[in-house]
C-alpha positions as CSV (number, residue, x, y, z in Angstrom):
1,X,-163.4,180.3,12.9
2,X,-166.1,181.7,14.6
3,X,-167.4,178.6,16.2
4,X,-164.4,177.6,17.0
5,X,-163.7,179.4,20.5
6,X,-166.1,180.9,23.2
7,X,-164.9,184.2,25.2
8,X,-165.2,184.1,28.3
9,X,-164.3,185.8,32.3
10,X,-160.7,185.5,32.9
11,X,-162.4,183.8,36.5
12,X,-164.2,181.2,34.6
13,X,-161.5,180.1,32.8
14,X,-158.8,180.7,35.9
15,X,-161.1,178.2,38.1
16,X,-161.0,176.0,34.4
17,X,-157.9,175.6,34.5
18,X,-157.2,174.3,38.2
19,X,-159.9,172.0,37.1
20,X,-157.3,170.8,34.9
21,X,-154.7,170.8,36.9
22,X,-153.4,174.0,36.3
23,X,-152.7,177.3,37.1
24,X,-153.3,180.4,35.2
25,X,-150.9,182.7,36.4
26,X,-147.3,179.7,36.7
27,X,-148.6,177.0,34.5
28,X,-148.5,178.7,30.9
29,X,-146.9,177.3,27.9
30,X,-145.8,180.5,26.7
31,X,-146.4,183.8,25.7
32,X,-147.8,185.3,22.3
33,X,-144.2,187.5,21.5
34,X,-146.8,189.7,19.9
35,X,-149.1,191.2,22.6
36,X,-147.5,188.9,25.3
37,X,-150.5,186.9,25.7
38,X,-150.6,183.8,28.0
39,X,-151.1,180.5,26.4
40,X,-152.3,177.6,27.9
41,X,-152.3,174.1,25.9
42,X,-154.3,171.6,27.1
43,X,-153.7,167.6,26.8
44,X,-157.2,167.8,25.6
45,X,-156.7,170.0,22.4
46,X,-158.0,173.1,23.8
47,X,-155.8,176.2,24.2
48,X,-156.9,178.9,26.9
49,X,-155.8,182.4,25.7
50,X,-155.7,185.1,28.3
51,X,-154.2,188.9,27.5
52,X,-151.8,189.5,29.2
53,X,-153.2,191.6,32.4
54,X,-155.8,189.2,33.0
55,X,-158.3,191.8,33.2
56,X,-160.1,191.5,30.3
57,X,-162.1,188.9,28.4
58,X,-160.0,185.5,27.9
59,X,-160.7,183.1,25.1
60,X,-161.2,179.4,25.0
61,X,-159.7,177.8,22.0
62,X,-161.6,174.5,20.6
63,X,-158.2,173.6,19.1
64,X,-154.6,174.2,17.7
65,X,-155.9,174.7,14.2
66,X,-158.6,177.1,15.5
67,X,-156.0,179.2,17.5
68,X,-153.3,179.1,14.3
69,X,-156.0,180.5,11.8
70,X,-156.4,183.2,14.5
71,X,-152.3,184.4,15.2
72,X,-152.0,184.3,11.1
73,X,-155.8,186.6,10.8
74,X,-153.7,188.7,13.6
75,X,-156.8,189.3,15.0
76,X,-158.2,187.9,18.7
77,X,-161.6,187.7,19.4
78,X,-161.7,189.6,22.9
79,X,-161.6,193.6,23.2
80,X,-158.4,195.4,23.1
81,X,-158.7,198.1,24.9
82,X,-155.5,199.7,24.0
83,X,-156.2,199.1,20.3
84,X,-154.8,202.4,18.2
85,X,-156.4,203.0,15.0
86,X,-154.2,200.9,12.9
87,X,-156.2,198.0,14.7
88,X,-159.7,199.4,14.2
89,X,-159.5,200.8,10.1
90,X,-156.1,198.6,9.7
91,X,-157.6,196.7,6.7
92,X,-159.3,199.9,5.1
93,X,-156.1,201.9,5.9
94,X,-154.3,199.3,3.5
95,X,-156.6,200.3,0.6
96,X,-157.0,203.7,1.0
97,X,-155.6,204.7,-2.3
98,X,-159.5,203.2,-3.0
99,X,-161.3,204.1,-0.4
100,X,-161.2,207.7,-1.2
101,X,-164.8,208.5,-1.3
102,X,-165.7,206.7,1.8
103,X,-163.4,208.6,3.3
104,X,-164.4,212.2,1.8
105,X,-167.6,211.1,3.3
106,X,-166.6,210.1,6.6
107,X,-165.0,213.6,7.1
108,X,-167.5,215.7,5.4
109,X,-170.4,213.8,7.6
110,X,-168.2,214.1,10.8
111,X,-167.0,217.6,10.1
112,X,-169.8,219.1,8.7
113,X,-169.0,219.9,5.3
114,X,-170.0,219.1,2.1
115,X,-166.9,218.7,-0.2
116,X,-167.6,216.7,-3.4
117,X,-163.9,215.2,-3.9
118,X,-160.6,215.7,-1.8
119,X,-158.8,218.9,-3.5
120,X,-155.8,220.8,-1.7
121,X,-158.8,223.1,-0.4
122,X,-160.7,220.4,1.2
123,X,-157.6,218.9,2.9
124,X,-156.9,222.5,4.4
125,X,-160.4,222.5,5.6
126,X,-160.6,219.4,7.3
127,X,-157.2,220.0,8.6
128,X,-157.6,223.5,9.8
129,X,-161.3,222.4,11.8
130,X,-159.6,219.0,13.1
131,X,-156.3,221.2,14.5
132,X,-157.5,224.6,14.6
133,X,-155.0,225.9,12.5
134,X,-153.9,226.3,9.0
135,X,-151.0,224.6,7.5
136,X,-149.1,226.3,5.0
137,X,-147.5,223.7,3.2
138,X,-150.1,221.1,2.8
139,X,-148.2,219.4,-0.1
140,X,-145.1,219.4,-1.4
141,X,-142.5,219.0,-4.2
142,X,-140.7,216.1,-2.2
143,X,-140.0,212.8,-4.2
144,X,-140.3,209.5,-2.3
Protein backbone atom coordinates (compact mmCIF):
# COMPACT_ATOMS: atom_id res chain seq x y z
CA UNK A 1 0.00 0.00 0.00
CA UNK A 2 2.72 2.08 0.59
CA UNK A 3 3.83 2.66 -2.95
CA UNK A 4 0.78 3.02 -3.95
CA UNK A 5 0.02 6.95 -3.34
CA UNK A 6 2.40 9.94 -2.85
CA UNK A 7 1.33 12.95 -0.28
CA UNK A 8 1.54 15.82 -1.44
CA UNK A 9 0.63 20.09 -1.04
CA UNK A 10 -2.96 20.54 -1.24
CA UNK A 11 -1.53 23.42 -4.10
CA UNK A 12 0.18 20.86 -6.12
CA UNK A 13 -2.51 18.81 -6.35
CA UNK A 14 -5.24 21.87 -6.61
CA UNK A 15 -3.12 23.17 -9.81
CA UNK A 16 -3.24 19.03 -10.73
CA UNK A 17 -6.40 18.90 -10.99
CA UNK A 18 -7.23 22.06 -13.29
CA UNK A 19 -4.68 20.26 -15.34
CA UNK A 20 -7.23 17.76 -15.63
CA UNK A 21 -9.87 19.68 -16.03
CA UNK A 22 -11.01 20.02 -12.78
CA UNK A 23 -11.59 21.90 -9.81
CA UNK A 24 -10.71 21.09 -6.35
CA UNK A 25 -13.03 22.95 -4.40
CA UNK A 26 -16.84 22.23 -7.06
CA UNK A 27 -15.60 19.28 -9.04
CA UNK A 28 -15.50 16.38 -6.28
CA UNK A 29 -17.02 13.15 -6.55
CA UNK A 30 -17.99 13.00 -3.11
CA UNK A 31 -17.10 13.07 0.29
CA UNK A 32 -15.59 10.37 2.75
CA UNK A 33 -19.02 10.22 5.26
CA UNK A 34 -16.27 9.48 7.69
CA UNK A 35 -13.92 12.51 8.13
CA UNK A 36 -15.71 14.39 5.23
CA UNK A 37 -12.81 14.15 2.99
CA UNK A 38 -13.02 15.31 -0.72
CA UNK A 39 -12.61 12.71 -3.28
CA UNK A 40 -11.64 13.24 -6.63
CA UNK A 41 -11.77 10.22 -9.27
CA UNK A 42 -10.01 10.56 -12.19
CA UNK A 43 -10.76 9.10 -15.80
CA UNK A 44 -7.23 8.04 -15.46
CA UNK A 45 -7.56 5.64 -12.33
CA UNK A 46 -6.11 8.00 -9.94
CA UNK A 47 -8.12 9.30 -6.97
CA UNK A 48 -6.99 12.81 -5.33
CA UNK A 49 -7.84 12.76 -1.56
CA UNK A 50 -7.82 16.03 0.19
CA UNK A 51 -9.08 16.44 4.12
CA UNK A 52 -11.50 18.29 4.30
CA UNK A 53 -10.11 21.97 5.13
CA UNK A 54 -7.69 21.79 2.50
CA UNK A 55 -5.00 22.90 4.77
CA UNK A 56 -3.17 20.06 5.30
CA UNK A 57 -1.23 17.45 3.28
CA UNK A 58 -3.54 15.81 0.41
CA UNK A 59 -2.85 12.42 -1.03
CA UNK A 60 -2.63 11.18 -4.56
CA UNK A 61 -4.12 7.78 -5.03
CA UNK A 62 -2.38 5.45 -7.81
CA UNK A 63 -5.72 3.70 -8.00
CA UNK A 64 -9.21 2.49 -6.72
CA UNK A 65 -7.80 -0.60 -5.30
CA UNK A 66 -5.02 1.38 -3.53
CA UNK A 67 -7.54 3.92 -2.00
CA UNK A 68 -10.22 0.89 -0.94
CA UNK A 69 -7.33 -1.02 1.00
CA UNK A 70 -6.82 2.40 2.70
CA UNK A 71 -10.90 3.32 3.83
CA UNK A 72 -11.10 -0.57 5.08
CA UNK A 73 -7.13 -0.06 7.09
CA UNK A 74 -9.24 3.21 8.29
CA UNK A 75 -6.09 4.75 8.25
CA UNK A 76 -4.95 7.85 5.69
CA UNK A 77 -1.60 8.50 5.00
CA UNK A 78 -1.49 12.38 5.75
CA UNK A 79 -1.29 13.98 9.43
CA UNK A 80 -4.40 14.37 11.33
CA UNK A 81 -3.98 16.98 13.37
CA UNK A 82 -7.05 16.59 15.38
CA UNK A 83 -6.28 12.95 15.92
CA UNK A 84 -7.44 11.94 19.76
CA UNK A 85 -5.77 9.11 21.27
CA UNK A 86 -7.95 6.43 20.09
CA UNK A 87 -6.21 7.24 16.61
CA UNK A 88 -2.64 7.26 17.90
CA UNK A 89 -2.59 3.83 20.50
CA UNK A 90 -6.17 2.72 18.79
CA UNK A 91 -4.66 -0.69 17.82
CA UNK A 92 -2.78 -1.17 21.23
CA UNK A 93 -5.85 0.17 23.15
CA UNK A 94 -7.72 -2.95 21.56
CA UNK A 95 -5.29 -5.37 23.19
CA UNK A 96 -4.69 -3.86 26.32
CA UNK A 97 -5.89 -6.71 28.37
CA UNK A 98 -2.07 -7.82 26.91
CA UNK A 99 -0.35 -5.05 26.83
CA UNK A 100 -0.25 -4.65 30.47
CA UNK A 101 3.43 -4.49 31.09
CA UNK A 102 4.17 -2.13 28.32
CA UNK A 103 1.89 -0.06 29.80
CA UNK A 104 3.16 -0.37 33.58
CA UNK A 105 6.20 0.73 31.89
CA UNK A 106 5.08 3.52 30.02
CA UNK A 107 3.70 5.10 33.19
CA UNK A 108 6.37 4.15 35.65
CA UNK A 109 9.07 5.66 32.94
CA UNK A 110 6.83 8.79 32.35
CA UNK A 111 5.83 9.26 35.95
CA UNK A 112 8.78 8.41 37.66
CA UNK A 113 8.08 5.43 39.47
CA UNK A 114 9.16 2.17 39.71
CA UNK A 115 6.11 -0.15 40.25
CA UNK A 116 6.78 -3.86 39.31
CA UNK A 117 2.98 -4.83 38.35
CA UNK A 118 -0.35 -2.71 38.35
CA UNK A 119 -1.87 -3.31 42.01
CA UNK A 120 -4.86 -1.05 43.44
CA UNK A 121 -1.75 0.92 44.99
CA UNK A 122 -0.04 1.60 41.87
CA UNK A 123 -3.26 2.78 40.08
CA UNK A 124 -3.78 5.33 43.01
CA UNK A 125 -0.33 6.51 42.46
CA UNK A 126 -0.42 7.09 38.91
CA UNK A 127 -3.77 8.51 39.34
CA UNK A 128 -3.21 10.74 42.17
CA UNK A 129 0.36 12.27 40.31
CA UNK A 130 -1.60 12.44 36.76
CA UNK A 131 -4.83 14.44 38.61
CA UNK A 132 -3.40 15.64 41.70
CA UNK A 133 -5.80 14.00 43.77
CA UNK A 134 -6.78 10.81 45.32
CA UNK A 135 -9.67 8.85 44.45
CA UNK A 136 -11.40 7.05 46.95
CA UNK A 137 -13.07 4.49 45.11
CA UNK A 138 -10.64 3.30 42.64
CA UNK A 139 -12.56 0.00 42.11
CA UNK A 140 -15.65 -1.30 42.67
CA UNK A 141 -18.18 -4.07 43.34
CA UNK A 142 -20.19 -3.19 40.09
CA UNK A 143 -21.04 -6.09 37.64
CA UNK A 144 -20.91 -5.32 33.92
Amino acid sequence: MRDCHQIKSPEELIEYLKQQGRDAFHDFDYQQQTNYGFVHELKNGEIVFFENHFEHKATLINSKKCFDDIISNDRFPVENPEQDMFDIEGDKMKSFHLLADYYRNHLNRILKFDFPEITKEAAQAYLKKVIRRKIKKLTSGTNM
